[in-house]
TIRO-2110 file (N, C-alpha, C; in Angstrom, 1 decimal):
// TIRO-2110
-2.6, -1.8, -70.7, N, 1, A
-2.4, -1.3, -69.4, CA, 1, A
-1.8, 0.2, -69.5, C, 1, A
-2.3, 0.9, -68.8, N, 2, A
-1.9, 2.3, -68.6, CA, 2, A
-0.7, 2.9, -67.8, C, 2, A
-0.2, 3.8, -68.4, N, 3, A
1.1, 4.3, -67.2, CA, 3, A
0.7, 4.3, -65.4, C, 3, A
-0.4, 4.9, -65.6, N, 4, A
-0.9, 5.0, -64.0, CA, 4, A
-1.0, 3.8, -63.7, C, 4, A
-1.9, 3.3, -64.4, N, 5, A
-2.3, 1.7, -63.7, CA, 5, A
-0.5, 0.7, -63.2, C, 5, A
0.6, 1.1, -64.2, N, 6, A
1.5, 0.2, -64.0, CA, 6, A
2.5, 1.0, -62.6, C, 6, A
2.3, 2.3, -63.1, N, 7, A
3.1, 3.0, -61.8, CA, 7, A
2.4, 2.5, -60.3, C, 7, A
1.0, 2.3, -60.2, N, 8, A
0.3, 2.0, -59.2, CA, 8, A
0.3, 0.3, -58.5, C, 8, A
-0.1, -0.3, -59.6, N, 9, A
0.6, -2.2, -59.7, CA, 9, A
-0.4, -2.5, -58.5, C, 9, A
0.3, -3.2, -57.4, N, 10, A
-0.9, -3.9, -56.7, CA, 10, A
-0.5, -2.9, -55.2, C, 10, A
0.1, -1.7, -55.1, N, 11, A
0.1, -0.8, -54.0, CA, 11, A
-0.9, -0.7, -52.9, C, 11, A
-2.6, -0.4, -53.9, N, 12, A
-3.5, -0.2, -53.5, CA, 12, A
-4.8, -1.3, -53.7, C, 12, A
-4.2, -2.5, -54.3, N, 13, A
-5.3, -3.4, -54.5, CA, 13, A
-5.2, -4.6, -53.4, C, 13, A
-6.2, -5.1, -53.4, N, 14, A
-5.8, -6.4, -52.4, CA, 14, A
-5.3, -7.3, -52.9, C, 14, A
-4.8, -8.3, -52.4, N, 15, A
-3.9, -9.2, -52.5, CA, 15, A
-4.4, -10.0, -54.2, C, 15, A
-3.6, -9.7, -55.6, N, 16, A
-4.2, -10.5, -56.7, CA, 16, A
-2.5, -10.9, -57.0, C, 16, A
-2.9, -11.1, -58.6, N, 17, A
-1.6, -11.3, -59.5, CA, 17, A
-1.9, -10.4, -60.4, C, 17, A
-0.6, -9.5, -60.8, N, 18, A
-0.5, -8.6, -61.8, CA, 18, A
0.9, -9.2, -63.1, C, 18, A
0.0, -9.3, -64.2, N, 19, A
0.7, -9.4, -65.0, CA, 19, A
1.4, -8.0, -65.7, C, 19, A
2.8, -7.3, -65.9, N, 20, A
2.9, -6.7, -66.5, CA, 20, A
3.8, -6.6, -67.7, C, 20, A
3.3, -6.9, -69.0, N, 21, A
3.9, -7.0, -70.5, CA, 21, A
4.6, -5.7, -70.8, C, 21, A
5.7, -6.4, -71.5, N, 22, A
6.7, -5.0, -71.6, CA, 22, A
7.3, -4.6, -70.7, C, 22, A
7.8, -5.0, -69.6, N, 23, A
8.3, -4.5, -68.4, CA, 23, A
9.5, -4.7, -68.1, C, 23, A
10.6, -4.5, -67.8, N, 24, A
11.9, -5.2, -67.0, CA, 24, A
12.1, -4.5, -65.7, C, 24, A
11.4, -3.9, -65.4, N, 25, A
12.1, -3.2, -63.9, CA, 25, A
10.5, -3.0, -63.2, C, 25, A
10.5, -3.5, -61.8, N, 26, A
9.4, -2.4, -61.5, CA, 26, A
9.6, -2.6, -59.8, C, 26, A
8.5, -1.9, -59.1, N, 27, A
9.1, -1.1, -57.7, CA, 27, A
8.2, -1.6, -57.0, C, 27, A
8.4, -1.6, -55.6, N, 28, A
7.2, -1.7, -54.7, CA, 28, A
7.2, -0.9, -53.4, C, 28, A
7.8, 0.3, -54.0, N, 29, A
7.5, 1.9, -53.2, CA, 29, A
5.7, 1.9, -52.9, C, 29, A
5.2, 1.8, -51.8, N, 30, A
3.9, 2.0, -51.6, CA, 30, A
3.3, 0.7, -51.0, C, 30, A
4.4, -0.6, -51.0, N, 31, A
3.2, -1.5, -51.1, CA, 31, A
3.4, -1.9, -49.3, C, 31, A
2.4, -2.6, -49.2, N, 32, A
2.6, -2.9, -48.0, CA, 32, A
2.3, -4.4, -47.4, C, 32, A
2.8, -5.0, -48.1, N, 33, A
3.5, -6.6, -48.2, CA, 33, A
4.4, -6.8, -49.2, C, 33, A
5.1, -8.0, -49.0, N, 34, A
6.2, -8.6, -50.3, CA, 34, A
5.5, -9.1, -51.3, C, 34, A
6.6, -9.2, -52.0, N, 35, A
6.0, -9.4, -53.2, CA, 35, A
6.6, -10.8, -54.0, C, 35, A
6.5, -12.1, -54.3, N, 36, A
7.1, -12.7, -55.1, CA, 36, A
7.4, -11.9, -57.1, C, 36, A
7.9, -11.9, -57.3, N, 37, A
8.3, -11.4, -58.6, CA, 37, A
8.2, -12.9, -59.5, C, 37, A
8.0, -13.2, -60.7, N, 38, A
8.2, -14.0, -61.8, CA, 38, A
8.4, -13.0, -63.3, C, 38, A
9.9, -13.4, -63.7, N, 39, A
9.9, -12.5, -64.9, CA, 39, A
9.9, -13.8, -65.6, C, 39, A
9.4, -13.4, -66.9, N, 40, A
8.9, -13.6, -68.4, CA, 40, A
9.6, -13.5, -69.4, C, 40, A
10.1, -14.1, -70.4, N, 41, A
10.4, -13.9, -72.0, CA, 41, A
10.1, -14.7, -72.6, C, 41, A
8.4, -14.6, -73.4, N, 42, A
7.5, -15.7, -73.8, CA, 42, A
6.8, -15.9, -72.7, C, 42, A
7.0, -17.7, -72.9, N, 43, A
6.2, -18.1, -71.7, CA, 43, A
6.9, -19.0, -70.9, C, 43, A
8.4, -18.4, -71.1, N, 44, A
9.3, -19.3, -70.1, CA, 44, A
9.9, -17.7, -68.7, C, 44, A
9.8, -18.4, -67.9, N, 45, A
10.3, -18.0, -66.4, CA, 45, A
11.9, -18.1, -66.2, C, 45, A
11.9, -16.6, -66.5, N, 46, A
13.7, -16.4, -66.2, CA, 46, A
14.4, -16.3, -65.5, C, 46, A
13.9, -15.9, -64.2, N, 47, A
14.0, -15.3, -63.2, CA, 47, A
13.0, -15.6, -62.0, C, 47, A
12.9, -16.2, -60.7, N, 48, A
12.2, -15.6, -59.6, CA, 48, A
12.7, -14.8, -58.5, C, 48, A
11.5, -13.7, -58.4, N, 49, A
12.5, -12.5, -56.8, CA, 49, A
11.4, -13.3, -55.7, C, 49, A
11.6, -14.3, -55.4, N, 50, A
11.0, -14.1, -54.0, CA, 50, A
10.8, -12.9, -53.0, C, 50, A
9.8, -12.9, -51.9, N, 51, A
9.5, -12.3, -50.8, CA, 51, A
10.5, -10.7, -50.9, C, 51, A
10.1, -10.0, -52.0, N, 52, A
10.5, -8.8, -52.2, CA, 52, A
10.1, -7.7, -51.6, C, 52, A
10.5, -7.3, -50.2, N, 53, A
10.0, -6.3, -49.2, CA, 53, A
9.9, -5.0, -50.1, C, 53, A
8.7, -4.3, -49.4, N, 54, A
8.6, -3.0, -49.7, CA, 54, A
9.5, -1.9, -49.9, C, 54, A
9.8, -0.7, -50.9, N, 55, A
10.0, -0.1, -51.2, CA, 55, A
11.6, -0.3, -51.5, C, 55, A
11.5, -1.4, -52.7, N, 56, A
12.8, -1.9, -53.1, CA, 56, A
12.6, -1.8, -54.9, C, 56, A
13.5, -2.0, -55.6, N, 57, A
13.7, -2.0, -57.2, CA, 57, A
14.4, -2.8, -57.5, C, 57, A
13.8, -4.1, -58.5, N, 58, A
14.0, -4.8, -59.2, CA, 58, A
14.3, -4.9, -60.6, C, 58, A
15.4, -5.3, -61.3, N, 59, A
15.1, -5.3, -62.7, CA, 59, A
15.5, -6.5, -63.3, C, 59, A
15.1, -7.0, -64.3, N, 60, A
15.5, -8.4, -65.0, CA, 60, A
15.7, -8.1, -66.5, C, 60, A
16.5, -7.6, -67.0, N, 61, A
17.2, -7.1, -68.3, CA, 61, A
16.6, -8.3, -69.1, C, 61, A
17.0, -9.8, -69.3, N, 62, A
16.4, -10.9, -69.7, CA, 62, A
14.9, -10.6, -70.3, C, 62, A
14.0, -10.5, -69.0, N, 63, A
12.7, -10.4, -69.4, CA, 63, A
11.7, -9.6, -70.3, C, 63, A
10.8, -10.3, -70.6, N, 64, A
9.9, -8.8, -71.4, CA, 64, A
8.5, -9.2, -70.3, C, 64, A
8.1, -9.5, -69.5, N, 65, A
7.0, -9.6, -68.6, CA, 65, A
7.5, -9.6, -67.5, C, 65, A
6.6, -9.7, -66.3, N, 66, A
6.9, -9.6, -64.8, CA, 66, A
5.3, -10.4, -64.4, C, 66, A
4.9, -11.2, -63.6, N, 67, A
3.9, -11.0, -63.2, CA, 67, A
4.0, -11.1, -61.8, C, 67, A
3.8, -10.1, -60.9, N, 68, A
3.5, -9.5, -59.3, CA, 68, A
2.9, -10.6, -58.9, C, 68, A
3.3, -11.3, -57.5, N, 69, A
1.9, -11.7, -56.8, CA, 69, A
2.3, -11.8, -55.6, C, 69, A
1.5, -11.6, -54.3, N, 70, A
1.6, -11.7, -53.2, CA, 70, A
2.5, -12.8, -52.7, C, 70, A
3.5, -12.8, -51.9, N, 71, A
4.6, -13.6, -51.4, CA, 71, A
3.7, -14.7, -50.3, C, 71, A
4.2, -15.8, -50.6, N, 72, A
3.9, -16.9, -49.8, CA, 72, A
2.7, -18.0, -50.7, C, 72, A
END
């Protein structure tokens, strides 16, 4: 995955799941729905951000993944 592509995330796409590896912090400056959060270390779930409104910053020191998906 690319810097743009991860700076951009699901801002401009319709409603999917974004997995992003290597991550602990990411934003949802741009988006225009919430967002459920699930962070990752391996393939255990360390963390969930529920219904994460727009243009807020999250970070989970714990994790090495995040995967985005539309809230609800």
């Amino acid at each position: 995955m690319t810097f743009p592509q991860r700076l951009r995330g699901l801002a401009f796409a319709p409603p999917a799941v974004l997995l992003i590896p290597h991550c602990r912090s990411v934003h949802t400056f741009g988006m225009r729905h919430p967002l459920d959060l699930y962070w990752l270390n391996g393939s255990r779930i360390v963390r969930i951000d529920r219904d994460v409104p727009p243009w807020r910053v999250r970070t989970c020191l714990r994790a090495r993944a995040v995967l985005e998906v539309p809230s609800g």
